[in-house]
C-alpha positions as CSV (number, residue, x, y, z in Angstrom):
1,X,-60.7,-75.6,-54.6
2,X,-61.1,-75.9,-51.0
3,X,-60.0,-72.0,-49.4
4,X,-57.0,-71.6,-47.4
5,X,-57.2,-71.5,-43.5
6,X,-56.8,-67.6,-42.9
7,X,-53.4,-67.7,-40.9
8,X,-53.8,-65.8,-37.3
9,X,-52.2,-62.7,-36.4
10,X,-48.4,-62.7,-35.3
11,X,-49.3,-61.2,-32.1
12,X,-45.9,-59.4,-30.9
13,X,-47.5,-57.9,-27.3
14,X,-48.6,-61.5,-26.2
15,X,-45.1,-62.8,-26.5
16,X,-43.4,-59.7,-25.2
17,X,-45.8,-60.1,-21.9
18,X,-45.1,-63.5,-21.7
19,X,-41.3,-62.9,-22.0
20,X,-41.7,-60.2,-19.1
21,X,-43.9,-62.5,-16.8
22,X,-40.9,-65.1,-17.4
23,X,-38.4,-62.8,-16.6
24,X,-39.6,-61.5,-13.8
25,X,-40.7,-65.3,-12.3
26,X,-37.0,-66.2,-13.2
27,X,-36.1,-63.2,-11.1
28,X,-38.3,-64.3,-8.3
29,X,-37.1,-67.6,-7.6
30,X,-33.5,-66.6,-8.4
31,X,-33.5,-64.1,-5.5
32,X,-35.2,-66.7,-3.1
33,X,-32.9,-69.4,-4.0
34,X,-29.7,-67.3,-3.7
35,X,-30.8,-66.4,-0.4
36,X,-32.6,-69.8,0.6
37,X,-29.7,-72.2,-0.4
38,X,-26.7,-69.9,-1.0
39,X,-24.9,-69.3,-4.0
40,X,-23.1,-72.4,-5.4
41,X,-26.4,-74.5,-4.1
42,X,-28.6,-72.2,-6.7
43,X,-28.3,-73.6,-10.0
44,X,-29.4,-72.6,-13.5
45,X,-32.2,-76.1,-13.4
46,X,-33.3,-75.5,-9.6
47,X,-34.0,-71.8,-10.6
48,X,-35.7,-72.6,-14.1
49,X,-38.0,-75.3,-11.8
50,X,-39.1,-72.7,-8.8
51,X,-40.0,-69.8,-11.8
52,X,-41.4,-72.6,-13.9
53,X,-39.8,-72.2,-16.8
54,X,-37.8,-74.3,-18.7
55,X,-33.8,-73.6,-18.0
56,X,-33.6,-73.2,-22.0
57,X,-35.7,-70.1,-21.5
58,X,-33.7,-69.4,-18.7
59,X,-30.4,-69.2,-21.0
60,X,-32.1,-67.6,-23.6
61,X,-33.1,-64.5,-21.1
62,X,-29.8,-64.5,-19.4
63,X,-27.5,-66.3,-21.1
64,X,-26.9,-68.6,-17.6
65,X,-26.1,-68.0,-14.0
66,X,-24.0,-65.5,-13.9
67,X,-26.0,-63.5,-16.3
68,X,-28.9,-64.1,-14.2
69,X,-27.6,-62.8,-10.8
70,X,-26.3,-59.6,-12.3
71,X,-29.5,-59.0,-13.6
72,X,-30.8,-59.3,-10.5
73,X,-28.2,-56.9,-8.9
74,X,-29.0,-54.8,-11.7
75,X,-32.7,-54.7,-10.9
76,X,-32.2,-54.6,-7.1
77,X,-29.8,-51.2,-7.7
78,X,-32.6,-49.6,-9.4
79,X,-35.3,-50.7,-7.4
80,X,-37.2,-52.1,-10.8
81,X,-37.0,-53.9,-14.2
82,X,-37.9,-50.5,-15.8
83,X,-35.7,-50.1,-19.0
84,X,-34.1,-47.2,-18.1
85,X,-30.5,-46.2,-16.9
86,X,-29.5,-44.9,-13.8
87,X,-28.9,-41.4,-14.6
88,X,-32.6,-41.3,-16.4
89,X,-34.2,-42.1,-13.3
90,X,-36.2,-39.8,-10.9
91,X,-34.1,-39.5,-8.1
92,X,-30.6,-39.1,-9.9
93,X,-33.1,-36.9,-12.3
94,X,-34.4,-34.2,-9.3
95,X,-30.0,-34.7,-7.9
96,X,-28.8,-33.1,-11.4
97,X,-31.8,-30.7,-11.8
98,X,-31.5,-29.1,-8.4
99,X,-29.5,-26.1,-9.0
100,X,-28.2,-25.2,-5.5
101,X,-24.6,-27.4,-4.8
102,X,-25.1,-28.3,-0.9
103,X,-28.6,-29.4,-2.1
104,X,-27.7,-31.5,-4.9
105,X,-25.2,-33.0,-2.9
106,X,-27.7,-33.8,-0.1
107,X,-29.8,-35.5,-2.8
108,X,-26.8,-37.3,-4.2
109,X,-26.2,-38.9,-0.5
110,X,-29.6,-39.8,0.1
111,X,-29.6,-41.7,-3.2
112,X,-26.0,-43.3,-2.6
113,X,-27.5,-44.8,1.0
114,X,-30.9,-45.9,-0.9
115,X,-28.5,-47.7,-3.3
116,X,-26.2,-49.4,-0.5
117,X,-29.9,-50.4,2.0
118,X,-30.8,-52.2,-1.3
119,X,-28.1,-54.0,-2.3
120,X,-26.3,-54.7,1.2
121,X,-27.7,-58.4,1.7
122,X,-26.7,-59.3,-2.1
123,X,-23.1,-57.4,-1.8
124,X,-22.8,-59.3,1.1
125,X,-23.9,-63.1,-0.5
126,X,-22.3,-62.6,-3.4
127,X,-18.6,-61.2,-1.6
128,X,-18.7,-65.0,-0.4
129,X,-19.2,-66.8,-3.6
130,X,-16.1,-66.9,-5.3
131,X,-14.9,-66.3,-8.2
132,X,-18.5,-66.0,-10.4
133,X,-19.7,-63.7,-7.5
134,X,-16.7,-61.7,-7.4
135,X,-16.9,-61.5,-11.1
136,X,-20.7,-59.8,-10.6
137,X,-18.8,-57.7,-7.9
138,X,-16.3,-56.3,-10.1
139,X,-18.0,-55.5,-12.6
140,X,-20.8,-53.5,-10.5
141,X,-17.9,-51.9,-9.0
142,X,-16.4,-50.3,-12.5
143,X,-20.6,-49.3,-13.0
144,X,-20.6,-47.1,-10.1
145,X,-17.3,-45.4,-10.9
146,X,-18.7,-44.5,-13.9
147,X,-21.4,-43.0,-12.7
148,X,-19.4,-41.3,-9.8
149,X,-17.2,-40.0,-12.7
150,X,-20.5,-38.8,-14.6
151,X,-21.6,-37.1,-11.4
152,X,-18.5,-35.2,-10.4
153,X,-18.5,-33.8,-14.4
154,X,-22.0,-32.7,-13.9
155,X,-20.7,-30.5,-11.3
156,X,-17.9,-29.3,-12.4
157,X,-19.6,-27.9,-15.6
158,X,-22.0,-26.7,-13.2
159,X,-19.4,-24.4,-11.8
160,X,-19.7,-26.3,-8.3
161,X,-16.4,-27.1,-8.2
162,X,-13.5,-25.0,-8.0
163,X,-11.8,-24.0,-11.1
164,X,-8.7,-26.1,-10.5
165,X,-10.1,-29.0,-9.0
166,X,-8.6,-32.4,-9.9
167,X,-11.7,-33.8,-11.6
168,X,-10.2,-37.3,-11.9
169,X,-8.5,-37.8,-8.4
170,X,-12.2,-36.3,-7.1
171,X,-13.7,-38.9,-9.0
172,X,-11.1,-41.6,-7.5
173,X,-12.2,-40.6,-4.2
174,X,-15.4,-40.3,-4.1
175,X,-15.8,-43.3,-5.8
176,X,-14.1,-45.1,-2.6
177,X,-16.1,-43.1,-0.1
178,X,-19.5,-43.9,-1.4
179,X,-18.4,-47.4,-1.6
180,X,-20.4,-50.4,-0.4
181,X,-17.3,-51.6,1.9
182,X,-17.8,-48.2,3.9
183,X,-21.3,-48.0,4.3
184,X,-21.4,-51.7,5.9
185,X,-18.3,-50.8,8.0
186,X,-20.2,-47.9,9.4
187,X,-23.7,-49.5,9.2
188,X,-23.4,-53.2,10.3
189,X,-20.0,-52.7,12.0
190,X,-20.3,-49.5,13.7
191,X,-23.4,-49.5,14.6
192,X,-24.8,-46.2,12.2
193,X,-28.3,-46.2,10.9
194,X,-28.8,-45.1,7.7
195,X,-30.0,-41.2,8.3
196,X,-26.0,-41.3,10.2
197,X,-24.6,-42.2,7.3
198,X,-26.1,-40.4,5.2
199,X,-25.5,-37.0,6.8
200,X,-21.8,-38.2,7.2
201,X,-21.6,-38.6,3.6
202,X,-22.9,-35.2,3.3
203,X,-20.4,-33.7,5.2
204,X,-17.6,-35.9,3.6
205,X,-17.8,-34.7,0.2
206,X,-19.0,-31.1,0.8
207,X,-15.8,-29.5,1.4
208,X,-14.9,-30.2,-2.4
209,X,-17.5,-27.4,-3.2
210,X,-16.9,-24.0,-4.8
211,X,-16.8,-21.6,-2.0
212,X,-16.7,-24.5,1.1
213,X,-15.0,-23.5,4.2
């Protein structure tokens, strides 16, 4: 009785790297396109061509185009594909260990304006691209107020705020201040670089410190 051909190896890490060099290719050429052609011009096939993939993968990964470009703002607001949320990151990581107020706020700033220098030019291209783009937009926007929201908790159980601060109405507000619409106002239309706005920012929110003046 002839033996059985031994079967090979399901080899899991080989398919996961593959999947991550796809990904990342599909990323690629979705970011050139978007900003080489413009949004309605960048389709699911011209992307799954440029990254050399088919667009079945494509859908697979992101489930089409409007998966695909909020995975690319997602990536672009982090600065990486890392698997991690925001708030496990470095940067908001040193913000929410740093136990001085005026200093955690600093930090806070300096990440909201590394935030807004990334994602300007795709705010911008996607404010113009109708209803899919504003779709991206919106739901980015109700991100960041949760995070603002996260933020504003951390200091207030950190005794940084007053006693009888409106936590919610704080939240509201900040939200609007650290806002993409205001930093290109006062960047691109005003005329601000970015170490301007960030020490405005700074100043804006201090006051709703324990203790400000």
């Amino acid at each position: 009785m002839p033996s059985e051909t031994p079967r090979r190896p399901y080899d899991s890490g080989r398919r996961q790297e593959a999947a991550r060099r796809n990904r990342a290719a599909v990323l690629a050429a979705g970011r050139e396109l978007l900003f080489r052609d413009g949004y309605q011009a960048t389709t699911v096939r011209a992307v799954a061509e440029r990254a050399g993939v088919s667009p079945e993968t494509l859908y697979k990964a992101f489930g089409g185009k409007t998966g695909l470009v909020k995975a690319l703002w997602d990536v672009t607001l982090a600065g990486d594909d890392e698997p991690l949320a925001m708030a496990e990151r470095p940067q908001l990581q040193a913000v929410l260990a740093t136990p001085d107020p005026h200093a955690k706020l600093r930090l806070y700033a300096a990440f909201v304006r590394g935030v807004h220098e990334r994602l300007a030019a795709l705010s911008a291209l996607l404010a113009q691209a109708g209803p899919e783009g504003g779709q991206v937009l919106a739901a980015s926007e109700e991100e960041r107020m949760t995070g603002v929201s996260a933020f504003v908790t951390h200091l207030a159980e950190a005794g940084a705020l007053p006693p009888d601060a409106d936590t919610a109405r704080l939240a509201d507000s900040w939200w609007a201040l650290t806002g993409p619409q205001l930093y290109t106002q006062l960047t691109a239309g005003r005329g601000w670089d970015a170490d301007t706005y960030e020490d405005w920012l700074t100043g804006v929110l201090a006051p709703a410190l324990r203790g400000a003046a």
